[in-house]
N, C-alpha and C positions, 0 to 999 in steps of 0.2 A: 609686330604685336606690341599692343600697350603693354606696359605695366606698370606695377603700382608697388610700394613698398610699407611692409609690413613689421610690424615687433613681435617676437616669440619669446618666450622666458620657455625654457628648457632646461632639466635637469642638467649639473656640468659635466657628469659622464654621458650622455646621453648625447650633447652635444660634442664631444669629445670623440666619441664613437662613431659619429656621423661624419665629421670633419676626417676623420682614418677613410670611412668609408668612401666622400665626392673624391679624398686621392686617388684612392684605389681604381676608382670609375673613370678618373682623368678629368674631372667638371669641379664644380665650386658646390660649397654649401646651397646657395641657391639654385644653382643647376639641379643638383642632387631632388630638392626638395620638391621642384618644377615638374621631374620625370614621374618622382612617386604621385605626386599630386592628381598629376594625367591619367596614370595608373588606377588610382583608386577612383575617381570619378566616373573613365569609361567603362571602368569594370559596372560600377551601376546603372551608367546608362546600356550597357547590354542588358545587366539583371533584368533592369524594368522592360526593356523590350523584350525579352524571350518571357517571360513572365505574361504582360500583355499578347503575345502571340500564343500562348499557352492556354492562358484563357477566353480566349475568341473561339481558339479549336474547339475547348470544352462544351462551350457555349452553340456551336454547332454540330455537337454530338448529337445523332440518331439511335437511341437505345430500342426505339420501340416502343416501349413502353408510355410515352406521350405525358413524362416525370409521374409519372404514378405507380410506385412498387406495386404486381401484383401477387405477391407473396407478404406473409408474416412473419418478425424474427422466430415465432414459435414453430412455422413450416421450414424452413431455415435448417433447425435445430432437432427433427425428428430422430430419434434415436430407435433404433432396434430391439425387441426386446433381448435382454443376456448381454447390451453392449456396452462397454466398460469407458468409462473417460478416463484418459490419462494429465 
């Protein structure tokens, strides 16, 4: 894998915290940084993909109705007479 090398200004606790942290992990600050990196990216690339498969199903939803409500929010909404809204 290529890479390439970057500059970050980071608060110094911050940075501080991190460097505790790749010990702990056993890797380097830039190791550390690489994994989260991966992390947050394919998380989005899932988002978009289950998102786009979400929306295709939608899109081939069969309601019947051929997208034309045939009701009114006022049929909807019919109340009884004597019936109380809470």
């Amino acid at each position: 894998m290529e890479t390439q090398n970057v500059t970050l200004s980071l608060p110094k606790e911050l940075l501080r915290q991190a460097k505790h942290l790749a010990i702990e992990q056993g890797t380097s600050l830039s190791g550390l940084l690489v994994q989260l990196l991966k992390e947050a990216t394919k998380s989005k690339d899932e988002y978009v993909e289950a998102r786009e498969h979400h929306l295709a199903l939608l899109n081939n939803l069969d309601l019947g109705t051929e997208g034309k409500a045939g009701w009114t929010r006022g049929d909807l909404h019919v109340r009884q007479p004597g019936q109380t809204v809470c």
